[in-house]
Residue, then its C-alpha position, 0 to 999 in steps of 0.5 A: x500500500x501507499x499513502x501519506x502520513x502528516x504527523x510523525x514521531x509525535x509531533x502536532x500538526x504535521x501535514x499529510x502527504x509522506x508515503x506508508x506502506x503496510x503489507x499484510x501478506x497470507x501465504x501458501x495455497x488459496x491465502x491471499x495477502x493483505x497490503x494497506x496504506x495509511x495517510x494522516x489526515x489533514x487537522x488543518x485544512x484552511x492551509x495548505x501544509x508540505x514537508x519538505x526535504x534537501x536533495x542535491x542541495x535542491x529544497x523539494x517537496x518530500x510530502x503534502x497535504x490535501x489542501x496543498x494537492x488542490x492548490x495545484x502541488x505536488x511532491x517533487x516540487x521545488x519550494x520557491x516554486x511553491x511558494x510562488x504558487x501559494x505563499x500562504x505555505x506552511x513548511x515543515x521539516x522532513x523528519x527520516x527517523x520520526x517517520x521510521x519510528x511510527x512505522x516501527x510503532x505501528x508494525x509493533x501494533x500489528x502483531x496483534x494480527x500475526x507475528x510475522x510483520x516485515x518492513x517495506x521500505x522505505x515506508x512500508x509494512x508486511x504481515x504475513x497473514x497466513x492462517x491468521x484472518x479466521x480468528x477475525x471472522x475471515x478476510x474482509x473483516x480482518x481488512x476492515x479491523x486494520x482499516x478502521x482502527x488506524x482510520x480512528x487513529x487519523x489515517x486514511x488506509x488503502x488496503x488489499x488482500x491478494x495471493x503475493x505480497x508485492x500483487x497486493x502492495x501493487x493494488x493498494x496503490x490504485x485500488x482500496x479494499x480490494x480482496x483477490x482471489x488466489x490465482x486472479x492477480x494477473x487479472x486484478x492487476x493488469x488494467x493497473x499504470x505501470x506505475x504501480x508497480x513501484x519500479x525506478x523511475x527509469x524503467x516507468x518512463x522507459x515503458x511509457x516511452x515504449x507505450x506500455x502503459x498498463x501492466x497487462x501491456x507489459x505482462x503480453x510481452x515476451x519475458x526474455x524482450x522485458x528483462x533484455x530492455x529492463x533487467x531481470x529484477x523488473x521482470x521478477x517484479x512483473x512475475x511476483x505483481x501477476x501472482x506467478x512466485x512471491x519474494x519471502x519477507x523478511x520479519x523483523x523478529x523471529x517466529x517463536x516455538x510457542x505462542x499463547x495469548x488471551x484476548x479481553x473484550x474489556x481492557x484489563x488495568x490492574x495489577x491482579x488481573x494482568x498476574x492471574x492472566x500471565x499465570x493461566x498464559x503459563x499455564x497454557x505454554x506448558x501444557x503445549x511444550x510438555x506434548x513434544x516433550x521441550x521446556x522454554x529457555x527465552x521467554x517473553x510476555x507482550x502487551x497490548x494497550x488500548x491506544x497501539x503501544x506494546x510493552x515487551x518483557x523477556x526473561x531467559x533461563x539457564x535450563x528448559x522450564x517445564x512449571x507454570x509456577x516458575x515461569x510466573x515467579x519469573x515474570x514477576x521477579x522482572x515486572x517488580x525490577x523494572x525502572x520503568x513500570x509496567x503502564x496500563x494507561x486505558x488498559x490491555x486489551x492482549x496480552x500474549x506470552x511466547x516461548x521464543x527458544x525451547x529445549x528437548x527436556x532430558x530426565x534425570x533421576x531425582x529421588x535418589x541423587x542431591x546432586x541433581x536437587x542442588x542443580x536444580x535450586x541454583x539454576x533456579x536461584x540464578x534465573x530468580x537473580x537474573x530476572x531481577x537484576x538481568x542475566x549479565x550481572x549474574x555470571x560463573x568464572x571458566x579456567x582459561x590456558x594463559x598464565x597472565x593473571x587477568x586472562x587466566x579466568x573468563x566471566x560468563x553468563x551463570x545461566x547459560x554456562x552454570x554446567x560447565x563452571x561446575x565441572x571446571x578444573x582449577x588449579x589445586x591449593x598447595x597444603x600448608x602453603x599460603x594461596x599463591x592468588x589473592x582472594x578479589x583480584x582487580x580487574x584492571x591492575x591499579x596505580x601505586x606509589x612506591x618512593x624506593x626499593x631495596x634493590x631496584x629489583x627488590x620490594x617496595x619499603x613502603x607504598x600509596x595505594x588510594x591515598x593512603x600510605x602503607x608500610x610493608x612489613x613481611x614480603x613474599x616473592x618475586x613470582x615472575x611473569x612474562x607476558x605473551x609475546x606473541x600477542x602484544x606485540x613486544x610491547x609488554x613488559x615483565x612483570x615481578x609480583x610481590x605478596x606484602x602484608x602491611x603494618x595493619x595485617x593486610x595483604x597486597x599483590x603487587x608488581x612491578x611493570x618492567x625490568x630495571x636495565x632491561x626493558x626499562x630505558x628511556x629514548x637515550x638508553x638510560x635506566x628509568x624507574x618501574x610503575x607499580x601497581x596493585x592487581x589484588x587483595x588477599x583475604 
């Protein structure tokens, strides 16, 4: 569908005129598609309103209103030009990320509809509607729910239903409420301009030229004379308007596994209400997982108000879910951590709960072994802390093959990789021996001060960590460190660290960064003193 929308990105008073397009398609055998176009009308009709737009340093109408059309403009229209014609003009700013941001918010609005919702651009939607019209009492009432409720909303909808995507986007430019049967595209589209197609401005001209002015005048020639004169990508678009194949759409968001949702005939606005209706929704989920054996690990609930806004909250968890209880505890652990609350505003009027990954669940033994009890109530535990707190504060440490103190241990996501950091092999405590790393190791080393040492290779007497002075009275080490060559370059120094206790009992790993008359010299070839750092705290 084409058409025009005026305001944009909430913004009052916008003229009409910038081109939408919505596509509801249906496919497979007999499932025609849906493509609609919406245009704002005009609030403020006395004057004509355009937007405008700079393009080749050129300022050209981008959009007009109805009352701009019937002063005689058009889009493309230089502005002077314009204004010489009707100097009561009121302008506006073209606004590209305020027009894809409604778009945006209106495909949000149509997955009431079906999941399958596509961009068109530059200002269009897809909706793959396949299976989907009957819960809507059939076709034409579907059509006529799209079209009255964005109408109610101040948009003129042109809209049709045909058996491909791009035949429907082709009528909906000409034609309005147009439902095809499946098979009759070539029919429905023929009379149509060239123009509807929506092809480079080239290629209409080029077949207007040839005096090929309908689609039925370009459909009667040979395709091979078609794609030699115009390209194969025209002729694939002829084929895909005249029904014959159709170009796969591309949605914005995958389809989920599972997906179940209650529809009120009344709005629902508190918080009760909204919780029993997630509870029955998990209910629901789970007993059509449990009949092919498979719990969800990506779960996310979705809410439709009233006035077209859509809220998503999505809750992951380290193992398939396989309880209704858990899935609602997780809810609402997440819905109570949001900083930016749960609004109703007028109400709900769907809400729908998906399960967007799912897993084959895999029994084990649970009477006899507690390993598998505890297993169960940390993974539990971790989906409650990540819910609240989000997955990626929450995470498990994995040994890694690198003898650099910062790399020899990776942090990942405790959900997903609790199995592994259970079964990690951590290098052994010597008995009787002191623990050769400290308990909280920084994660990036930090600064010290150190007025002197021993021996320039030796310990530091004394250092200034945080502004505070600490004297050092035991030292153990060096342990030396060198870095990996291969991976930096050359660039790394040597490191020496040194296990100190301070005069008030605390204990310091500390190094120095470099190797006195070695790697530390300055552009003259003279010694230079070390850095020192700090890169943990021992218990």
């Amino acid at each position: 569908m084409r058409g025009r929308v005026g305001e944009r990105g909430g913004h009052e008073h916008r003229p009409s005129g910038l081109p939408l397009s919505l596509t509801l398609p249906r496919k497979g055998g007999g499932n025609p598609s849906v493509h609609a176009s919406l245009t704002n009308e005009a609030k403020q009709a006395e004057l004509p309103s355009v937007v405008v737009a700079k393009d080749h340093n050129a300022i050209l109408l981008h959009a007009v209103d109805e009352a701009a059309v019937r002063a005689g403009l058009s889009i493309g229209l230089p502005l002077a030009n314009a204004r010489a014609i009707c100097p009561e003009l009121t302008v506006y700013d073209a606004d590209p990320a305020a027009d894809l941001k409604t778009l945006n918010d209106i495909a949000d609005w149509c997955d009431r509809f079906t999941p399958l919702v596509a961009l068109d651009a530059p200002y269009g939607l897809f909706l793959d509607i396949t299976g989907c019209a009957h819960l809507f009492g059939g076709e034409r009432a579907l059509l006529q729910i799209v079209t009255n409720a964005l109408s109610r909303r101040g948009f003129a909808v042109s809209a049709a239903i045909a058996g491909t995507s791009i035949a429907a986007r082709t009528l909906t430019r000409h034609v309005s409420g147009k439902i095809v049967v499946d098979g009759t595209e070539a029919q429905a589209v023929g009379p149509l301009p060239v123009s509807a197609l929506g092809a480079d401005s080239a290629v209409t001209t080029g077949l207007r030229r040839a005096g090929l002015k309908t689609i039925g005048d370009v459909a009667a020639r040979a395709p091979h004379e078609i794609s030699a004169r115009f390209g194969a990508a025209f002729t694939a678009l002829l084929s895909h308007a005249l029904g014959q194949g159709d170009a796969p759409i591309s949605p914005r968001k995958p389809l989920p596994d599972y997906i179940v949702e209650k529809r009120f005939p009344e709005p629902i606005a508190t918080d009760t209400v909204i919780a029993l209706t997630l509870s029955s929704l998990a209910k629901m989920l789970v007993a059509a997982m449990d009949k092919q054996g498979k719990g969800a690990r990506q779960l996310e609930a979705s809410f439709f108000r009233t006035d077209g806004a859509v809220r998503a909250i999505m809750v992951e968890t380290g193992r398939p879910v396989t309880r209704p209880e858990m899935i609602d505890r997780l809810f609402r652990e997440r819905l109570d951590a949001l900083n930016d609350p749960l609004d109703p505003g007028f109400g709900f009027d769907l809400i729908r709960l998906a399960a967007g990954r799912t897993e084959i669940v895999v029994q084990q033994q649970r009477d006899l072994d507690t390993t598998v009890h505890d297993n169960d109530e940390i993974s539990a535990l971790i989906d409650r802390i990540a819910a609240r707190i989000g997955g990626k504060r929450v995470v498990v440490h994995l040994p890694l093959e690198s003898h650099i103190p910062e790399r020899a241990a990776l942090a990942l996501p405790a959900q997903h990789h609790l199995a592994a950091a259970s079964a990690a092999a951590w290098p052994e405590r010597v008995t009787g021996e002191p623990p050769l790393r400290p308990l909280r190791l920084f994660e990036r080393p930090e600064p010290i001060k150190v007025p002197f040492a021993s021996v320039p290779d030796g310990p530091p007497h004394q250092f200034t960590w945080r502004r505070a002075l600490h004297a050092v009275v035991r030292v153990e080490g060096p342990e030396r460190i060198a870095m990996e060559w291969w991976k930096q370059d050359g660039a790394a120094l040597t490191r020496d660290y040194f296990r100190v206790e301070d005069a008030e009992g605390q204990r310091f790993w500390i190094f120095r960064d470099g190797l006195y008359e070695n790697e530390l010299r300055d552009e003259e070839g003279k010694s230079v003193p070390a850095n020192w750092y700090v890169h943990g705290l021992f218990a």
